[in-house]
N, C-alpha and C positions, 0 to 999 in steps of 0.2 A: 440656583441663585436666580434671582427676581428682583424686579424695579416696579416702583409704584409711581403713577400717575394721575397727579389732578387739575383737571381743567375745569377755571370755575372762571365766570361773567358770561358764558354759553348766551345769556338775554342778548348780550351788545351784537353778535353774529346777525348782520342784516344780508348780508349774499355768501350762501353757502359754499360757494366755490371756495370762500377764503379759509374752512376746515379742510378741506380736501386734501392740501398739505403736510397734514397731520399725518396719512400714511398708519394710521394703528396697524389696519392688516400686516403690515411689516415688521413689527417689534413682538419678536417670536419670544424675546426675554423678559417682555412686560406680564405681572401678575398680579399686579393694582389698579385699579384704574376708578375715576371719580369723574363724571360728570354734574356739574349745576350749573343751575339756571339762577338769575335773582330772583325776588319778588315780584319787581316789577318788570314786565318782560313788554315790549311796543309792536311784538313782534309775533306773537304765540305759535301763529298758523305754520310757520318754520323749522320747531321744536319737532314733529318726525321725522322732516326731511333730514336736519341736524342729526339725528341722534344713528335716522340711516347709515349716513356716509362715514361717521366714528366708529363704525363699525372695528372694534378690536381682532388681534390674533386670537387664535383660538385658544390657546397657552393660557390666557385670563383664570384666576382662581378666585377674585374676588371682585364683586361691581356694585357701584353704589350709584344709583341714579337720583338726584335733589333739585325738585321743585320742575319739572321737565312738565313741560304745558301741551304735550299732545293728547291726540285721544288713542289712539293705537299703536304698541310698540312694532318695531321693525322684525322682521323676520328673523334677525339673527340672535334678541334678544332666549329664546326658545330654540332656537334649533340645535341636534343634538351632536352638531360639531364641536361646540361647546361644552363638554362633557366635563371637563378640566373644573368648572365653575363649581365651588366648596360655597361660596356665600354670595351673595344678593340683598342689597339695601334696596327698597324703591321708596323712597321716603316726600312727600307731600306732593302727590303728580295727583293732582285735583282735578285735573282738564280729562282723565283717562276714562274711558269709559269699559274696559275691562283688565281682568291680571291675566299677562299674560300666563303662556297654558308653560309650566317649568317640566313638564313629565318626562320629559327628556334626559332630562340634567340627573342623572343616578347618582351622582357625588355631592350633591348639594346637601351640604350639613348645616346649612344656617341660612335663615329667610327673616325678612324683616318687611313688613309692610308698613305704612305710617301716614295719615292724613290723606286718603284714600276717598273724598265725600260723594264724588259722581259716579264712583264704580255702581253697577248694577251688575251680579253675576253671580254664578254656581262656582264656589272655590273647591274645587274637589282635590284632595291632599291625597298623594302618593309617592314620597319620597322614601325610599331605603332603609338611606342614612342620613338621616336627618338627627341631629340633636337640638338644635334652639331654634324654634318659632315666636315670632313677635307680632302681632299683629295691634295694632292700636287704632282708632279714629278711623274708622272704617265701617262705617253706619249701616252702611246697603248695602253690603257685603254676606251674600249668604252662602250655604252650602252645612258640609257636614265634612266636620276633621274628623279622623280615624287615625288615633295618632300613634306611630310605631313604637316599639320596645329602645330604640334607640334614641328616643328621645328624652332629653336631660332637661332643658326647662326653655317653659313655654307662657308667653304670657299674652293675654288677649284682652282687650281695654277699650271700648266705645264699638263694639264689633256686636251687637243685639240679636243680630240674625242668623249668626252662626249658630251649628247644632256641634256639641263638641262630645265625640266617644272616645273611648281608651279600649286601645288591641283586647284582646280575651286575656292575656297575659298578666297584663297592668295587673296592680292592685288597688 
């Protein structure tokens, strides 16, 4: 059993001391979790330190990151403490300048990328178990998917630069 969590206005956090209360690392029972940002955010340069210190339990099975104006995720987004983690939203994080590296995360069966314009980078795909990849608005996005037996459906949309193969398996 699991509790889901979302915390959304993240733009209004002007001293991050006032997340820090938050305590994620604590809630061994949370397995949702939602962070956003507005649109309008007065404050951008904040947005990693922020998403630093929300740093969740490791327990997390699912995270959706929306509209998050930095350029580099935090260490934890990737690291393979996080094992736990089945899906991953990163949906309109414009400001980022690459995807973090998920190679980690073996259980991750769902990825979703979305309005991605400033990434510049090699998406190199090696997930397991993966079943649904989403990739959309994702311009300068390059690399080469090689996409497993395990994958069920995948859909890719303003993503030009990817090179997309199917296992030896595929049909």
């Amino acid at each position: 059993m699991g509790g889901s969590l979302h915390i959304f206005g993240l733009e209004n956090v002007v001293n991050v001391e006032d997340v820090l209360a938050a305590k994620l690392k604590n809630m061994k029972y949370l397995t949702e979790l939602e962070f956003s940002w507005g649109l309008k955010s007065d404050c951008p340069e904040n947005h990693e330190e922020i998403l630093f210190v929300l740093q969740p339990h490791t327990n997390i099975k699912f995270l959706m990151i929306n509209l998050w104006g930095g350029e580099n995720f935090p260490n934890w987004v990737r690291d393979h403490k996080f094992s736990n983690l089945e899906q991953i939203q990163l949906l309109g994080c414009k400001s980022c300048s690459s995807l973090p590296s998920l190679a980690q995360l073996p259980f991750l069966k769902h990825l979703e990328c979305r309005e991605w314009s400033f990434v510049e980078g090699d998406f190199r795909f090696s997930f397991p178990r993966i079943k649904q990849l989403v990739l959309k608005a994702c311009p300068k996005l390059t690399g080469e998917l090689c996409l497993p037996e395990s994958m069920e459906t995948i859909e890719i949309l303003g993503c030009q630069k990817l090179d997309l193969k199917f296992a030896e398996s595929h049909p």
